[in-house]
C-alpha positions as CSV (number, residue, x, y, z in Angstrom):
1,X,-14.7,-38.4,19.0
2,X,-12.0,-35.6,18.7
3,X,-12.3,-32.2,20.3
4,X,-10.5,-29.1,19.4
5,X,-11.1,-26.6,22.4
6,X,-10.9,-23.0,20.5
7,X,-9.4,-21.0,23.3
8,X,-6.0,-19.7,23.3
9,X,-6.6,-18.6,27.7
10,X,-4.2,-21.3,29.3
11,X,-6.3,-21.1,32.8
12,X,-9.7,-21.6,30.7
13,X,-8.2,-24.5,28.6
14,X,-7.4,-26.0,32.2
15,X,-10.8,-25.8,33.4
16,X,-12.6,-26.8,30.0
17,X,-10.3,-30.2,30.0
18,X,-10.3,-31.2,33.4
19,X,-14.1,-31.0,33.5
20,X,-14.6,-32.9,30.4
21,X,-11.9,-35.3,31.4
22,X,-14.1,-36.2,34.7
23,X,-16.7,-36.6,33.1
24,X,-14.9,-39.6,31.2
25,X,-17.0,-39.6,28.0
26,X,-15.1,-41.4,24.7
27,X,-13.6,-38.1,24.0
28,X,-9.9,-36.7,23.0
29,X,-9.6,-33.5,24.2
30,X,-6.9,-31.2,22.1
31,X,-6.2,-27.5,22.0
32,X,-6.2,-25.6,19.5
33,X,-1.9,-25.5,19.3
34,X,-2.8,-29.0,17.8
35,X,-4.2,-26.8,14.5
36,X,-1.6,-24.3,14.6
37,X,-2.9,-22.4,18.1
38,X,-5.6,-20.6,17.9
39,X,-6.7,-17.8,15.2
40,X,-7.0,-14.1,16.1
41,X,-10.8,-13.7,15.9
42,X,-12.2,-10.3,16.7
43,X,-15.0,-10.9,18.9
44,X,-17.4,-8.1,17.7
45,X,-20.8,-10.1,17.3
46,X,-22.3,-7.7,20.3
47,X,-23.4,-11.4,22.0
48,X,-22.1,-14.3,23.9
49,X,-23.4,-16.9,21.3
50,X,-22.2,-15.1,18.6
51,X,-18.5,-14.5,19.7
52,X,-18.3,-18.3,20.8
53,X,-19.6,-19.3,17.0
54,X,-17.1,-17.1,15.3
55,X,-14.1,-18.5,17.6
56,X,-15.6,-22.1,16.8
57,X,-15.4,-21.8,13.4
58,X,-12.1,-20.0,12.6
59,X,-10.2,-22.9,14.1
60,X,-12.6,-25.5,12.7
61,X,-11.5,-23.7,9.4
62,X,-8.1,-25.2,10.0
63,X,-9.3,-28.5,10.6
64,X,-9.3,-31.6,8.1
65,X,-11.7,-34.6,8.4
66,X,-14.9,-35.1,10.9
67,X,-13.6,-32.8,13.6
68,X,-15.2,-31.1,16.2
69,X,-14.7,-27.7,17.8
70,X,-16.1,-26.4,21.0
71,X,-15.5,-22.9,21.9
72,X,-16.6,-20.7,25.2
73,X,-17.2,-16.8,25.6
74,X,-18.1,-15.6,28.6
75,X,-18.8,-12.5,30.9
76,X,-19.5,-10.8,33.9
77,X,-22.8,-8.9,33.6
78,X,-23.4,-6.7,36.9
79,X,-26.7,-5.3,37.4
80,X,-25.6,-1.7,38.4
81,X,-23.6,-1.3,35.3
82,X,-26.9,-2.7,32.9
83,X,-25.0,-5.4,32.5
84,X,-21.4,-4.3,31.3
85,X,-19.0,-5.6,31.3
86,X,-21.0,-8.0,29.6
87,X,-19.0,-9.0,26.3
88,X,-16.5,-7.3,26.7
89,X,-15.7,-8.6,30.2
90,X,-11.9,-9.6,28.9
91,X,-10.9,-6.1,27.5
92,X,-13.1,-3.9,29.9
93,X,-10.4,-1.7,30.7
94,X,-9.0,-1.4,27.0
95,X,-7.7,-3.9,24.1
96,X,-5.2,-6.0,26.0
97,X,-5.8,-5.0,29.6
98,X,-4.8,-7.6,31.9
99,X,-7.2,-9.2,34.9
100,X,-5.6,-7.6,37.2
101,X,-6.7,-4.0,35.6
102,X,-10.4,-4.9,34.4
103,X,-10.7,-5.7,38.1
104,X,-9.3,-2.4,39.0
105,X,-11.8,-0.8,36.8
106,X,-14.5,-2.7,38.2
107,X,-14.3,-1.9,41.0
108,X,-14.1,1.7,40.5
109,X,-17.3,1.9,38.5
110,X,-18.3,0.1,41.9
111,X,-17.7,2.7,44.3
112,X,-20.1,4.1,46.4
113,X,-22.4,1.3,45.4
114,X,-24.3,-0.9,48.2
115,X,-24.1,-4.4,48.6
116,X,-27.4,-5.0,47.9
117,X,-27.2,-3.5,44.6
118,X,-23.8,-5.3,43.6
119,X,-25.9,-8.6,42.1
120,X,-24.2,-9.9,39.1
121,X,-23.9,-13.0,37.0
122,X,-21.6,-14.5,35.6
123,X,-23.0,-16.2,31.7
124,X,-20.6,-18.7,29.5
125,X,-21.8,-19.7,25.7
126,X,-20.6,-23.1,24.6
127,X,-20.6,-23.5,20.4
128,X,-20.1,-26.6,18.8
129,X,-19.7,-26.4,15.9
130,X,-18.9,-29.4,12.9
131,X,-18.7,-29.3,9.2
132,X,-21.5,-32.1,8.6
133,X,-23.7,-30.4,11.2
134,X,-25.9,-27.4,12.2
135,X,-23.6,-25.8,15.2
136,X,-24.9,-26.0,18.9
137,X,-25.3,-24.0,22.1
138,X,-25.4,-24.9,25.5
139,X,-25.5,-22.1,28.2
140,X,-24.5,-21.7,31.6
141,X,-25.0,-18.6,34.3
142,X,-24.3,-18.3,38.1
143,X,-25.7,-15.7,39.6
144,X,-23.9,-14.1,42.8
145,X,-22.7,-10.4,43.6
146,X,-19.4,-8.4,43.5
147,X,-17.7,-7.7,46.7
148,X,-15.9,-4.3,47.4
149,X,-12.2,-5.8,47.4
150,X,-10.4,-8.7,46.0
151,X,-10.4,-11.9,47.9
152,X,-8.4,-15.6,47.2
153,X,-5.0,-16.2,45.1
154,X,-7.4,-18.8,42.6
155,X,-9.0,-18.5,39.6
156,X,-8.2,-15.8,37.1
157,X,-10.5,-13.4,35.6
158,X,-13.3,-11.7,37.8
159,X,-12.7,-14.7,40.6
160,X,-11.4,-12.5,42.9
161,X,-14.6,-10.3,43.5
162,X,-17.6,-12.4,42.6
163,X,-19.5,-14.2,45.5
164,X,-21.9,-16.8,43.6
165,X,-25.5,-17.2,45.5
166,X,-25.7,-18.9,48.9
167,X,-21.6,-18.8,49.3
168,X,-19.8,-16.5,51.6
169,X,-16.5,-17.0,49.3
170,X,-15.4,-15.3,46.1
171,X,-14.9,-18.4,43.5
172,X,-11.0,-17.6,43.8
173,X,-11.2,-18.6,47.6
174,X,-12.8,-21.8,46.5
175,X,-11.5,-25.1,45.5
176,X,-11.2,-26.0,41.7
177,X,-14.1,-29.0,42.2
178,X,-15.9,-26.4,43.7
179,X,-15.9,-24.1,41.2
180,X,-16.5,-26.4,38.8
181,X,-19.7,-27.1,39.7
182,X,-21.4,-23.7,40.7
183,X,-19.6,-22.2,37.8
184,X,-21.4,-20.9,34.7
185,X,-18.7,-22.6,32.4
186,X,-19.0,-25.8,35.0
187,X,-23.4,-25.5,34.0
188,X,-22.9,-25.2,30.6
189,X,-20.0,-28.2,30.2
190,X,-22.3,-30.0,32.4
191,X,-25.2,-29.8,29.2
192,X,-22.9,-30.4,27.5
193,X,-21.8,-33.6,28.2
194,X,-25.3,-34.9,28.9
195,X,-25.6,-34.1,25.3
196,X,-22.3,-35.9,24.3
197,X,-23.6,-39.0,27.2
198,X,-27.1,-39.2,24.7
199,X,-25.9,-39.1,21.5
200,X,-23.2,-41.8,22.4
C-alpha cells in the first residue's frame, strides 16, 4: 500500500512518518513533494473533519492509479476561549502568522485567567481518503491545560504552553516517543493503524 501524507508542515510530516514507520505495517510512506508538493487548499469547512477531507482530496486529485491519501487538521480548543482557537489554531493571529505569534496571542487572550480555568484540548482529524472508496476518519484528542508562559525548545505549534492530563511538562519539554503517544495526532494514527493492521 502507498501513502501520500497531504501536509506541506515539515515538523508534522516528521511526526506523521515516524509514527507510522514504528508501527511497521506494509506501508510506503511519501509526501506530498512526491505529487508535485502539496496544493494550496483553503481550509474554510468551519470543522476539523471537513478541512482534513478537503486537504485529502486536492492532492489525491493529483494522483494516478490505486493511491491513498491521508491528511490531518488539527487544533487547540481552550475552554475559556469557547473553544477558539479551534480551526483556526494555525493562523490564530492572522493569515500567515508564525507559531511563535499565535502563541503570543494566546497567551494574551489568557491573561488574568486562573489555572483552573485554562483546561484545553488539543483534537487532530485523520481523512483517508481513495478513489475506489468512501473516505475515513479517525480522531484523536488529549486533553490538558495551557500554562501562563512558554516552556521546552521541542515540538512546534502550541507545544510550548499545553500541559496534557496527569503530566507536569508542556509536550515541548517531552521526548518525541513521549509525545507520540499522549498526543492527539499520536491517538488518532494509533486508530489508524489498527485499522490498516485489520484490513491487512
Amino acid at each position: 500500500m502507498k501513502l501520500y501524507l497531504a501536509t506541506g508542515n515539515a515538523k508534522k510530516l516528521k511526526e506523521l512518518q515516524a509514527i507510522i514507520s514504528e508501527a511497521e505495517l506494509p506501508i510506503q510512506v511519501e509526501n506530498a513533494t512526491a505529487l508535485g508538493g502539496m496544493p494550496e487548499v483553503e481550509e474554510d469547512a468551519g470543522t476539523f473533519s471537513g478541512n482534513a477531507l478537503k486537504k485529502a482530496k486536492a492532492l489525491l486529485a493529483r494522483a494516478s492509479g490505486d493511491t491513498w491519501v491521508l491528511a490531518d487538521d488539527s487544533g487547540l480548543c481552550v475552554d475559556a476561549l469557547d473553544g477558539d482557537p479551534g480551526v483556526y489554531s494555525a493562523r490564530y493571529a492572522g493569515e500567515g502568522a508564525s507559531d511563535a505569534a499565535n502563541v503570543d496571542k494566546l497567551l494574551r487572550e489568557l491573561t488574568g485567567v486562573e489555572t483552573k480555568k485554562r483546561g484545553a484540548a488539543f483534537v487532530c482529524v485523520l481523512a483517508l481518503v481513495r478513489k475506489s472508496e468512501e473516505p475515513r476518519f479517525f480522531e484523536g484528542s488529549c486533553e490538558g491545560r495551557i500554562t501562563d508562559e512558554r516552556f521546552g525548545e521541542g515540538g512546534f505549534g502550541y507545544d510550548p504552553v499545553f500541559v496534557p492530563q496527569g503530566r507536569d511538562r508542556t509536550f515541548a519539554e517531552l521526548t518525541s516517543a513521549t509525545k507520540a503517544e499522549l498526543s492527539h495526532r499520536g491517538k488518532a494514527l494509533q486508530k489508524f493503524i489498527a485499522w490498516a493492521k485489520e484490513r491487512g
